[in-house]
N, C-alpha and C positions, 0 to 999 in steps of 0.2 A: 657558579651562581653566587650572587653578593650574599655575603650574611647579614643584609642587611633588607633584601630582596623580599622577604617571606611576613616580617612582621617589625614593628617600632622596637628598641632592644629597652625602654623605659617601664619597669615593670616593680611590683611592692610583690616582695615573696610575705606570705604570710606563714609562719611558723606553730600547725597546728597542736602539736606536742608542745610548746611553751605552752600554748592556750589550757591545756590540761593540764600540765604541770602547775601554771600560775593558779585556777583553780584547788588544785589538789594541795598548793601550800598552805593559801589561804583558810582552807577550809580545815588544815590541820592548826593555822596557827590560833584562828579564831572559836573550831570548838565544830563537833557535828550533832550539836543538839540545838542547832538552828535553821532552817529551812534555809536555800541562797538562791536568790534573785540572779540571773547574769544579765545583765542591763548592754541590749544590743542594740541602741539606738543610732541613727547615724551611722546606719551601715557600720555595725560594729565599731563606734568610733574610728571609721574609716577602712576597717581590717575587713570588711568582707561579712555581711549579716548573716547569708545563707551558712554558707560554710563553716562560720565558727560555731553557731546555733547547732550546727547539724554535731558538730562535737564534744561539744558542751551537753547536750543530752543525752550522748552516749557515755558520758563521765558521770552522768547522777544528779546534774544542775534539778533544782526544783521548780523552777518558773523562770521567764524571760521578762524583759523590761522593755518594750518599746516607747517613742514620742509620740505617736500617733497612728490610726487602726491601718493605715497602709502598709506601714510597717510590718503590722502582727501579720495581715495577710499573708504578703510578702514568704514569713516564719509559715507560715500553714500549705501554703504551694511548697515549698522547701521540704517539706514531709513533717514538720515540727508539732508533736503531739500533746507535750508540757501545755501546763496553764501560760496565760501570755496575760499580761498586762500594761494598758493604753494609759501611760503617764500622762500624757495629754490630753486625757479622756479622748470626746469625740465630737465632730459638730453637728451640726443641726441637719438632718438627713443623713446620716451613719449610722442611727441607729439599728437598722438591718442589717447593715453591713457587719459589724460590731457582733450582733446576734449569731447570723450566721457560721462566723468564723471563731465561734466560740472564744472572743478575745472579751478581755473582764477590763473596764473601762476604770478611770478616777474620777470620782464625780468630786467639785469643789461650785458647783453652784445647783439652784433648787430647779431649776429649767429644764438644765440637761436630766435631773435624775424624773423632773416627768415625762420626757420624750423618753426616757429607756423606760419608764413603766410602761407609757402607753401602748408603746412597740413592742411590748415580750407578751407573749403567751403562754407562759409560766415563769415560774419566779426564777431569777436572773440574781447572779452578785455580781457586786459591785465594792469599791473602793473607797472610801470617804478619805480626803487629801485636809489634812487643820494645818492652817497656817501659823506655823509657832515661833514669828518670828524671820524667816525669811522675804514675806512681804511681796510675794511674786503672785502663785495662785494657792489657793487652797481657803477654807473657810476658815473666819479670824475663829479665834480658837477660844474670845471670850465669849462667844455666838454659836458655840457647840450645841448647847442647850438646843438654843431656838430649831437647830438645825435638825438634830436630833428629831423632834417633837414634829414636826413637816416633813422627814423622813417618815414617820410611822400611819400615817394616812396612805405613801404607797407601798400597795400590798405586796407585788409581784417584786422588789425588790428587797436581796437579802444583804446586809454588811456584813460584806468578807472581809475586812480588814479595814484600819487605821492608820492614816501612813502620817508623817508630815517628811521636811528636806532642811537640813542643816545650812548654815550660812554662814561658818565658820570653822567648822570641825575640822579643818586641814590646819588652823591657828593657835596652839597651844595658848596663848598669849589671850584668848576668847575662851577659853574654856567657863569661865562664869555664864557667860550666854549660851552654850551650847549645853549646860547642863540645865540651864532655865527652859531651854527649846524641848531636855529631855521630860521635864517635870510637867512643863505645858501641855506634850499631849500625854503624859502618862493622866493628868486631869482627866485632860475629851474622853479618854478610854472612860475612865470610872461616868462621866456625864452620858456616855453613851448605852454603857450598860444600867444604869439607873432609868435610863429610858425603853428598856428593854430590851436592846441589842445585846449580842452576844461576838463578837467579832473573833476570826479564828486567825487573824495574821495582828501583830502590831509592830509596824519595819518604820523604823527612822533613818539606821542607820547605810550610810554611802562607803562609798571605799576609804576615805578617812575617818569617818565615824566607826566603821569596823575594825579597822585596827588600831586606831589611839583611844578611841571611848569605850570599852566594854561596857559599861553602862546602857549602852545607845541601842545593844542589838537586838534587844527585844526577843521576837522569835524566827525572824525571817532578815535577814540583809541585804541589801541591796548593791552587787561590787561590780564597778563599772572599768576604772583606768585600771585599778591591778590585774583584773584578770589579763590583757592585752601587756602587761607589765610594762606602766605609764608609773610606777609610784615615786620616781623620783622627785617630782617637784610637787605634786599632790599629797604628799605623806608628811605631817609633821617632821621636820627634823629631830636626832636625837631621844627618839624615839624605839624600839626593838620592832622588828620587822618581818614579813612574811619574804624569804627568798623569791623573788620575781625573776622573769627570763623576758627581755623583750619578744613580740611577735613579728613585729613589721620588718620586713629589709628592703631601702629603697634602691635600686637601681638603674643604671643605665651603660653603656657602652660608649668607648670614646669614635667620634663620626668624622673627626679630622685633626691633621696637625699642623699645625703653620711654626716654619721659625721666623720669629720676627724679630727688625733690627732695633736696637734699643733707641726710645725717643718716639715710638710708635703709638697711637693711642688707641684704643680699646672699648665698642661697643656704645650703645647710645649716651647721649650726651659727651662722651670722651671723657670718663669720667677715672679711667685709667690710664696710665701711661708707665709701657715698658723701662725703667733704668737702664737694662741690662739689655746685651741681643736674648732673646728668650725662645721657647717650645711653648707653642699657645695649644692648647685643644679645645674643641668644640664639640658637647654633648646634648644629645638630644632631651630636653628635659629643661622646662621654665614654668614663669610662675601660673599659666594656666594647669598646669598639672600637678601644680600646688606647692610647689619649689618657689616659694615665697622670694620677690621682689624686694625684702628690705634685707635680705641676704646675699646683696650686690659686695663687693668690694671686701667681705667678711666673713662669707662663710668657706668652708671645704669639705672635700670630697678625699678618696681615699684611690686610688691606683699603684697595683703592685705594689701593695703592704707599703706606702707614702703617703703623707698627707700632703695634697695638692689645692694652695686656696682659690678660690672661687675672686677672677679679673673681669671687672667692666660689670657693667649693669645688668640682671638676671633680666633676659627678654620673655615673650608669650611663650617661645618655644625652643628656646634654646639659651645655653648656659657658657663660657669661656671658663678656664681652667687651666691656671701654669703648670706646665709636667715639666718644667726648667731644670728643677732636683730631682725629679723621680724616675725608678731606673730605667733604659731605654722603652717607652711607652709605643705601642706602635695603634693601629686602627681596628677597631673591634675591642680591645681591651675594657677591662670589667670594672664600672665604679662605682662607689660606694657613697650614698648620699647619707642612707640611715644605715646603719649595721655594721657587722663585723667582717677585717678580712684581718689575715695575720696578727691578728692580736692588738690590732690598731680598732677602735669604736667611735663610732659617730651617735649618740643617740639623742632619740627625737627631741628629752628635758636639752638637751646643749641646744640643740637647733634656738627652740621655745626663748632658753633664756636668751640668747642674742636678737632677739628679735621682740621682747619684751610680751610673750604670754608666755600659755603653758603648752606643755605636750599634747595635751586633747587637742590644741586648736591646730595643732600640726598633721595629725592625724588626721584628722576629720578634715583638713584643707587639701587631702590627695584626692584630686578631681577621678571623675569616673575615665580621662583618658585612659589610666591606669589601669592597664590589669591585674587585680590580682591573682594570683599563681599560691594555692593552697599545697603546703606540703604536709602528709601527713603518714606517719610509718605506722599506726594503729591498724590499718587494714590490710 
């Protein structure tokens, strides 16, 4: 039977023990007299939502972070008991849904917070998001007051917390505005409680607000790229750090080998051509499954502890790869797109920089072709 017969060989192991450990650093480096958010959004910035939630709560996480009440659902079929919170609050008919699944919304406009009044049957919390500066969503944060004050007409809603979102904190070089973003909503708190509220969370801080700003973290944090241990290009430089362990390892297997004569050209447009007679191979894995297309002609891969680069133009579904140097390669052999073999590393921030973003968007760009494959020695 082919080894190839049974299932696709392009697969993301995801590394549940890093997940914990990244965690566990974090939360040593940062201090355990702060509540921590794990921000599973985007299917775990692409790592897997159920899976890594389900071990994150068995670590001590105190609440989870979703974009939207799908999401939280999502965490509550998974068996996920933690508070959950809908960073994109909710729309217009969710509010049930939201209720139901005991997920705690952000409210950043006066509409949504009376479609959750009018929909709860006892009092309900909720989040209040102040814009301090980021300019995306949340309430301007010189209109706290106002909000405040229109807030307290509904009854059934309690403020569990005060968040806003940084828009710099990864930029030493911003730290003047990111300490004004801190001081903006340390205000809205004070305008809030002047209005009566009493709020039990105050979280500004993200994954680089938590580890370059202590200032920022209030009583709850919110850590998104570290824990998956993304902090390379997300973390200030030059800065002291919490040790991170990547999670994700992309894979695939090699699905043919061609030797081809030198002067050959290579894949659409011809946008390679052999010098040399060469050993081409063909792996399963292109940019619909998120093997990014501007990683034609530039990126590599890893076979039998070699780095082998990446010929001709990354297709839907399929990827070329010179094994010209690398030691005799034969069919089925094991490659390495993210991760570790032999002490040679691919990691996602490298991918990111040659392709001009960051890591998150590499991650979250591994399509659901992918399976991910949870490993985890805790059980």
């Amino acid at each position: 039977m082919s080894q190839f017969s049974l299932t696709r060989p392009t697969l993301a192991e995801i590394n549940l023990d890093h997940l914990a450990f990244n965690l566990r650093s974090v939360r040593d480096f940062v201090g355990h007299e702060v509540k921590y958010m794990a921000v599973v959004k985007a299917n775990a910035y692409g790592h897997g939502a159920a899976h890594c939630s389900v071990r994150l709560e068995s670590e001590g996480v105190d609440w989870f972070g979703v974009a939207i009440p799908e999401e939280g659902v999502e965490l509550r079929q998974a068996g996920i008991t933690k508070p959950i919170l809908s960073l994109g609050g909710f729309w217009p008919g969710q509010e049930e849904l939201v209720i139901e699944h005991k997920i705690t919304p952000v409210i950043f406009g006066i509409e949504n917070a009376e479609r959750f009044n009018a929909a709860a049957k006892q009092a309900v919390d909720i989040h209040v998001k102040i814009d301090t500066g980021m300019g995306r969503v949340g309430i301007p944060f010189r209109e706290a007051g106002t909000f405040a004050e229109m807030l307290r007409r509904l009854k059934r809603l309690r403020v569990q917390g005060l968040m806003t979102h940084f828009a710099a904190a990864d930029d030493l070089s911003e730290n003047p505005f990111t300490q004004c973003q801190i001081e903006r909503l340390n205000e809205a708190v004070a305008v809030f409680r002047r209005h009566g509220f009493d709020p039990e969370y105050v979280d500004m801080a993200n994954s680089p607000g938590a580890i370059a700003h202590p200032a920022s973290r209030g009583n709850m944090v919110r850590l998104g790229g570290v824990l998956y241990g993304l902090g390379g290009d997300v973390l200030p430089a030059g800065i002291e750090k919490p040790d991170l362990r990547p999670v994700m390892s992309l894979k695939t297997k090699v699905a043919q080998i061609k030797n081809v004569p030198a002067g050959s050209t290579l894949g659409y447009a011809r946008t390679f051509t052999a010098e040399t007679d060469s050993v081409i191979g063909t792996i399963p894995v292109g940019y619909h499954d998120g093997y990014r297309r501007g990683l034609s002609n530039q990126g590599h891969v890893i076979v039998n502890g070699t780095f082998a680069p990446v010929v001709g133009r990354v297709s839907m579904d399929w990827t070329l790869i010179d094994l010209s140097n690398v030691p005799p390669a034969k069919l089925g052999d094991e490659v390495i797109l993210i991760g570790e073999q032999n002490g040679l590393v691919i990691k996602a921030e490298e991918i990111a920089a040659s392709l001009g973003t960051i890591s998150y968007e590499v991650t979250c760009g591994i399509s659901a072709r992918v399976p991910r494959i949870a490993t985890d020695r805790s059980e």
